[in-house]
N, C-alpha and C positions, 0 to 999 in steps of 0.2 A: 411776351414778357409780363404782361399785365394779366394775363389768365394766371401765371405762376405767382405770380406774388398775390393774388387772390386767394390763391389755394396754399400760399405760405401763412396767410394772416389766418384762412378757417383753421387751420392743426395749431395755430399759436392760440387762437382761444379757445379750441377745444382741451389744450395741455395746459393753459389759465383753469378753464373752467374745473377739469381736475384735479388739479394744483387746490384750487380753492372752495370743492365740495369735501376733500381729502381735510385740510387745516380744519373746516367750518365743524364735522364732527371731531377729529380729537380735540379744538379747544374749547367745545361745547359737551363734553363727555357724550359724543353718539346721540345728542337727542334727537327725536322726532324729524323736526323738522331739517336738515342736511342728512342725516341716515337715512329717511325715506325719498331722499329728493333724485330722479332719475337724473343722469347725466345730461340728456336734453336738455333739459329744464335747467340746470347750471351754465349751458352752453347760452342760452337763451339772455341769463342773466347777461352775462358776458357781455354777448351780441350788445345788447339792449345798452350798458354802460361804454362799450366801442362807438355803439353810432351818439349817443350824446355826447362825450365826449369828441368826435369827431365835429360835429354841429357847431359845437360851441368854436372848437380851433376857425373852422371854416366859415364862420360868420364872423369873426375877428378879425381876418384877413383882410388886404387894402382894397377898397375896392376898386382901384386905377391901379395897373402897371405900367408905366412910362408914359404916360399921358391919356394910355387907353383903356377905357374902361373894360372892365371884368363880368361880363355879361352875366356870369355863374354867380359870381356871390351877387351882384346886386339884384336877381332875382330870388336866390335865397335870404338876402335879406329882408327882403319883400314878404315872402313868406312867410318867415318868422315873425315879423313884425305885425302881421295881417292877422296870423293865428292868435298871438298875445292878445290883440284889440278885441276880437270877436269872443275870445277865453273870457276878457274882463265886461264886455256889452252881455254876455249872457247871465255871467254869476250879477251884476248889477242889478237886468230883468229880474229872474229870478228870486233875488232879494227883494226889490221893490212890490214883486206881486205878492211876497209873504207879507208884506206890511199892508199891501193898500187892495181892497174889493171886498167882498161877499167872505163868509166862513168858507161856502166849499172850494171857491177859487183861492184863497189862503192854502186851504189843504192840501189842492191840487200843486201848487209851485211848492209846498216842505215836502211832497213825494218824488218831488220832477229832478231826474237827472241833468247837469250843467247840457249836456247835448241835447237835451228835448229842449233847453228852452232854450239853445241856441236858435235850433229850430222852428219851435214858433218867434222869436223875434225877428227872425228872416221871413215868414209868410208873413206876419205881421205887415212889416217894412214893403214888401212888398206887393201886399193889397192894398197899401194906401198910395205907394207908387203907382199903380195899377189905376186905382179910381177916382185917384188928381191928378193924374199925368197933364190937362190942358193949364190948370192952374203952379204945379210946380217946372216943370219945365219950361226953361228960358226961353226957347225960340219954336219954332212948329217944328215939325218931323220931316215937313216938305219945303224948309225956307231953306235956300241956298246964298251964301255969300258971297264976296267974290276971293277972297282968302281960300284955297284949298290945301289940303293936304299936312292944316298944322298939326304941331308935333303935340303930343299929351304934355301937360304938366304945365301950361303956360308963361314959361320963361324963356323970352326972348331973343335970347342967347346962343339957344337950343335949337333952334326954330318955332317956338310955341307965341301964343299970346295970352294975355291974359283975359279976354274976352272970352275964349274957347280953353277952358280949363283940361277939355280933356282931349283938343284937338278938332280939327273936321277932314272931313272926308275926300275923297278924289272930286269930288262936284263940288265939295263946302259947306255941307249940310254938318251943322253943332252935331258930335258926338255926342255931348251928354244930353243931349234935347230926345235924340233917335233913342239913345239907352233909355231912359224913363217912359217913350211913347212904345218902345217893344217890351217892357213890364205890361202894360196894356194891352197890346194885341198878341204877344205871344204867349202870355200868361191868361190872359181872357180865354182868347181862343182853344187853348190847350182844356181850359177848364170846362168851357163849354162842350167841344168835343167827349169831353171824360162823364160830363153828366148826363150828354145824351145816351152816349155808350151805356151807363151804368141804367138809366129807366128802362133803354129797351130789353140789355141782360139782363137783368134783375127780373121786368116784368113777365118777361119768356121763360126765362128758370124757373121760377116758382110755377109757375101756368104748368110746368114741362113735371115737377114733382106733385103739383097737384092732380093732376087729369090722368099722368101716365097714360096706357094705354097707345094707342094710335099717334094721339096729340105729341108723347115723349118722343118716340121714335124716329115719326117728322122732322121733329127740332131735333134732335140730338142727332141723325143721319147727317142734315145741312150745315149743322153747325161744325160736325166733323168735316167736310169737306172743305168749307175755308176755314178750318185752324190745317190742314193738311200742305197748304200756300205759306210759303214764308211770309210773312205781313207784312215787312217794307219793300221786298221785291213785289206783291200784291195791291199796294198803295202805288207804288211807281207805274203798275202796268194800269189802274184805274183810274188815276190822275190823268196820265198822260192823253189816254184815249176821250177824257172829260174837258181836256184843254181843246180838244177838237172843235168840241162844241161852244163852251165859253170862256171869257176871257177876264181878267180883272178880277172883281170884287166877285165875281162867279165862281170862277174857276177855286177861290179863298173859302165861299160855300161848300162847293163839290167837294174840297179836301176835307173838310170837318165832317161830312155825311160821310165820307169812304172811311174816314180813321174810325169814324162812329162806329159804323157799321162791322167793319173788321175785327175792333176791340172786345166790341159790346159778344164776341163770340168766347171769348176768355172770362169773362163777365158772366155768365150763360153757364158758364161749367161750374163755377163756383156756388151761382142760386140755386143750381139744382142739387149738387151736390149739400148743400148745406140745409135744400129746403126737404129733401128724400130725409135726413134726419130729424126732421121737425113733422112732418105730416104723420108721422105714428105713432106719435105723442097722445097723452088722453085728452088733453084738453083740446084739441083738433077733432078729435071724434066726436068728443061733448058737443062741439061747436058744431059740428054735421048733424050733431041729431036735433040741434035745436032747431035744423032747419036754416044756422045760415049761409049764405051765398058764396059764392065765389071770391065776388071782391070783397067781402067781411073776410075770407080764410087768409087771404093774401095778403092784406092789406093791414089789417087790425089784427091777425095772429101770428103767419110768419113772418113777416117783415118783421116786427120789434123784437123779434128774438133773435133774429140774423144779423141786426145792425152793427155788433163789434168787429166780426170778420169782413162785413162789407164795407164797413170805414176803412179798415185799415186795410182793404185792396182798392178801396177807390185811390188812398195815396199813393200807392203803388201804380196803379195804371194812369193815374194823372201823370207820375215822372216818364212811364214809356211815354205816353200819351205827347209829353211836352218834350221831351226829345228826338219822336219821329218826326212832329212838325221842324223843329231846327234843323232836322236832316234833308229832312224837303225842302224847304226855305235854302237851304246852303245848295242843293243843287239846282234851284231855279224853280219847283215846282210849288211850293207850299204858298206863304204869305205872298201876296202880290204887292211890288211897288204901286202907290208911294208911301205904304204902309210900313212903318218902323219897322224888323224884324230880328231880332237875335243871330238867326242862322244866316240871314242875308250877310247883314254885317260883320260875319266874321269871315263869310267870301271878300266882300269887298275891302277887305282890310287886311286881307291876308298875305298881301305885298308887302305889305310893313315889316314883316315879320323877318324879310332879308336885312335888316339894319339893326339886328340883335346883338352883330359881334360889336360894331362898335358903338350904337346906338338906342343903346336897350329902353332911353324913357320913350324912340320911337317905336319899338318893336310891340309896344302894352298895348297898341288900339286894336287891333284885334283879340290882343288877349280879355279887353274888357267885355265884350259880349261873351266870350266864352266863359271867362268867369261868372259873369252871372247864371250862364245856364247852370254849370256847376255847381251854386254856392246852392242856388234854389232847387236841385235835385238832391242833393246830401244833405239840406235843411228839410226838407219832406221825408226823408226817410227816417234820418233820427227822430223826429215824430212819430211818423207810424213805427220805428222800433219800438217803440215808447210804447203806443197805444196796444202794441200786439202785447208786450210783456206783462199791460194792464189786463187786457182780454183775457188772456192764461189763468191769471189766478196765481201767477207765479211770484214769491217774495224776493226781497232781497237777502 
């Protein structure tokens, strides 16, 4: 029944959409724009005023029926509510950096689209969570209390307190303490990872388009053979055999050298590939005939000209980067307790998640470490969208 009134609603606004590219030319005598407008593209309209209009009905709505709560809209209200906030924290940013800094940081925020500077106001926010976590965080990441299992939102009522605003855990460890000390270690770690990855790519790539010959071959043979490995079945099978060996704060090593090391081969294809266009350049050969070296070609010639496409893949592989560890972490392999961890916590909290139907402000404590992996993976990218549209050359 629900497949058919699905496909009753597409033919009702695909016969809308008709209906109203049909009116839009004759009461616009045929111009331009309804005379060239494909029926897609009218359908699209459509669509686009059906779901806001739908939104608006459906966030209206009670959000209790009969005493129970509506688990659907109070998440959608949540949503709505969340996107407004971050809507209005970025055009704010954004305004504020036009008024206050330097000319070229002024320039740079009257060029910046609302989602790049969503963007950076989320890395922002979240490097200084990152590198005060022992000073802003209320309790340690490893204090346990004897209260377990309170509910988010600390209202009493509920099961919450207001001690533990966001709740704590099956053992009692502060939610929000663990949230802000895994900006730290999941976010450190992730980065760290990412920039080992990128010196050893980077430095092999370029090595691999400068020398050519033998030295290419080499690399570029090896490197094919582990990108030919799925990487997180690859990571699972090198973790697990390195867990043999060590434990703890070891084993937390071992995984940032395996992801390195795995990454840094996608990394590898992009230096070379980028540096094979830069070594047949004139000022490269100038630079050979004056006699200089090696690390002068690499260093002080290709690199500075590679830097826009290698930024905005370092973003990029920072988000794989920072996701494969949550993935590890979520299956036991990655960050080591008692180390805060994003991915951990949303294991351990993912019991909660059964008290959605009628308990939805209990159902959010696992939703909060996912959210943040989330916010700060879409805030990286609308950046690097940003930085790549810069890199082009491309206007608006």
């Amino acid at each position: 029944m629900s497949l058919m009134m699905f496909i009753y609603a597409l033919v009702c606004m695909m016969a809308v959409a008709w209906v109203g590219r049909f009116a839009g030319q004759s009461v616009t005598g045929n111009k331009p724009f309804f005379r060239d407008m494909p029926l897609a593209v009218a359908f699209g309209y459509v669509l686009g005023v059906s779901i806001l209009v739908w939104g608006v009905w459906y966030y209206l709505q009670p959000a209790e029926l009969n005493g129970v709560p509506r688990a659907g809209v109070v998440f959608f209200r949540w949503a709505v509510q969340g996107f407004v906030i971050a809507a209005i924290a970025a055009w704010i940013f954004r305004f504020l950096g036009r008024m206050v800094g330097t000319g070229g940081s002024r320039k740079l925020f009257r060029q910046m689209p609302l989602t790049a500077s969503f963007g950076i106001l989320m890395i922002l926010i979240y490097a200084v969570l990152a590198v005060f976590a022992g000073v802003i965080a209320p309790h340690g990441q490893e204090e346990v209390f004897a209260r377990a299992n309170v509910v988010p939102g600390g209202n009493p009522a509920l099961g919450g307190d207001p001690a533990f605003p966001l709740g704590t855990d099956q053992i009692g460890r502060d939610i929000l303490s663990r949230l802000i000390y895994g900006a730290q270690n999941t976010v450190g770690i992730a980065f760290a990872t990412t920039l080992i990855a990128f010196v050893v790519g980077t430095t092999l790539g370029f090595l691999a388009a400068t020398l050519r010959g033998w030295v290419d071959q080499v690399l570029s043979r090896a490197v094919d053979v582990l990108m030919a490995i799925p990487s997180l079945i690859f990571s699972l099978l090198l973790i697990t055999v390195a867990s043999a060996w060590v434990q703890g704060a070891g084993l937390t090593v071992a995984m940032v050298l395996i992801i390195a090391l795995i990454d840094s081969t996608r990394v590898f294809r992009l230096a070379r590939a980028v540096g094979m266009n830069i070594v047949v350049m004139d000022y490269i050969e100038a630079a050979k005939l004056r006699g200089e070296g090696l690390t002068y070609l690499i260093f002080r010639e290709i690199l500075p000209n590679a830097t826009a496409p290698l930024l905005a893949e370092f973003g990029l592989r920072f988000c794989f980067v920072f996701l494969t560890i949550s993935a590890l972490s979520f299956l036991g392999l990655g960050i080591q307790p008692p180390l805060a961890d994003w991915g951990t916590m949303v294991k351990d909290l993912s019991t909660f998640i059964n008290y959605a139907a009628f308990a939805p402000q209990a159902s959010t404590a696992p939703l909060l470490a996912a959210g943040a992996i989330a916010l700060l993976t879409v805030a990286v990218n609308f950046v690097v969208d940003w930085a790549l549209h810069r890199s082009s050359g491309l206007k608006e």
